[in-house]
N, C-alpha and C positions, 0 to 999 in steps of 0.2 A: 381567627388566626389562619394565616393563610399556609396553605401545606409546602414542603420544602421541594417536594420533589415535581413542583409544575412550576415552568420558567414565573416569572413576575413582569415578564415585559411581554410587548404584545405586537409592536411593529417587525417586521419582516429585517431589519437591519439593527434592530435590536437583541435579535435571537439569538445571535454569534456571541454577543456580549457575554447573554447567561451563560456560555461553558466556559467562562474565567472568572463566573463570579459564585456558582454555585458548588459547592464543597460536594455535593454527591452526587454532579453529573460526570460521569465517565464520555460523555460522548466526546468531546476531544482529546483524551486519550487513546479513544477508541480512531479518530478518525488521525491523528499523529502516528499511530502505528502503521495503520493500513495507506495511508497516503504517502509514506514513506518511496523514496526510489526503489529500495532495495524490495521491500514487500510487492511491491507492483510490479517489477518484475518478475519474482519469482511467481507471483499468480497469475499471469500472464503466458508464462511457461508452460503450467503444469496444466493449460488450459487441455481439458480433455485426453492426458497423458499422462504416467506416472514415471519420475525423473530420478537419479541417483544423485547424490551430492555431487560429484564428480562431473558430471553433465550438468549442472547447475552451474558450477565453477566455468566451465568453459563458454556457457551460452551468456553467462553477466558480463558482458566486458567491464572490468574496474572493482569489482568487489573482492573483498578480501575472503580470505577463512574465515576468521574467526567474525564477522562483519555476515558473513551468510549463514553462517552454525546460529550467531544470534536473531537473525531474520526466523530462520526456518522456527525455532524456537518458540519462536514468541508469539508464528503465525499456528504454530501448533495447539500452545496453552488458548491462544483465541479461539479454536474451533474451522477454523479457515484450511487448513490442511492434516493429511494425517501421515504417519509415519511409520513405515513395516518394516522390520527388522525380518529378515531371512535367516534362518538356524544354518548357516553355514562357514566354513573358513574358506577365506577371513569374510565378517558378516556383510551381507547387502542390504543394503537399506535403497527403500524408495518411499519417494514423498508425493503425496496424489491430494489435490484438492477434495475437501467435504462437500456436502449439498450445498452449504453454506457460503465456502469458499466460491464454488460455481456460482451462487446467485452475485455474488461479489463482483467475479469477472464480467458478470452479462451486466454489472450495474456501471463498472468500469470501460468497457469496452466502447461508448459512447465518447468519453472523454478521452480515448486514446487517438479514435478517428478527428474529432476535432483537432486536436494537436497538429497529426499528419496535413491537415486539409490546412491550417492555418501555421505552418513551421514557416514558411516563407515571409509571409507577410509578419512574423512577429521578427525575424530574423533583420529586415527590410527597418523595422520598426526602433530593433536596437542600435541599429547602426546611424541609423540616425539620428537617435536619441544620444549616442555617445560620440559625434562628428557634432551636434552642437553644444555639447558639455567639455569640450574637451579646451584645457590651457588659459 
């Protein structure tokens, strides 16, 4: 009998497959969370720094409140950042990436630079892709 928790396929373009077919892999949940816009910003952010909600708000152009309350959250129950609440009035909170969090970004960080190097040519790519789709 073969065991549940080791994929059943074996090709390279197969693999993807198994985290929509196996009922107890978490790995894309895990990787829906963290690939999210909003998550990858704010780890991005906090890279080497510890931020205030408030300073969050300002440096995300487009996110909501309640859109980064649920970010920050979720990346907290994950392990990826931590959260200090200050004993003072009215309370300060700041939010600082884990170890974990940091291995994150130095894993991320790779794919942010390709973006940058390649934003032109994909930019270049759509517009032509929608100049011969168009009418």
């Amino acid at each position: 009998m073969e065991s549940p928790s080791y994929p059943t396929y074996t090709e390279p373009w197969d693999s993807a497959h198994q985290w929509d077919t196996r009922a107890d892999c978490e790995v894309r949940q895990i990787l829906d969370r963290i690939a999210d816009k909003w998550s990858l910003l704010v780890i991005s952010l906090l890279d080497g720094r510890s931020l205030r909600f408030g300073q969050l708000m300002r440096l995300i152009d487009g996110v909501s409140q309640r859109m980064l309350t649920i970010t920050l959250r979720q990346l907290e129950r994950d392990g990826l950042l931590t959260r200090h609440v200050y004993p003072v009035s009215p309370p300060h909170v700041e939010y600082t990436l884990t170890e974990m969090g940091r291995s994150l970004r130095q894993t991320i960080q790779p794919l942010v630079a390709w973006t940058e190097t390649h934003q032109d040519a994909i930019a270049h790519a759509r517009n032509a892709y929608d100049r011969s789709h168009e009418g």
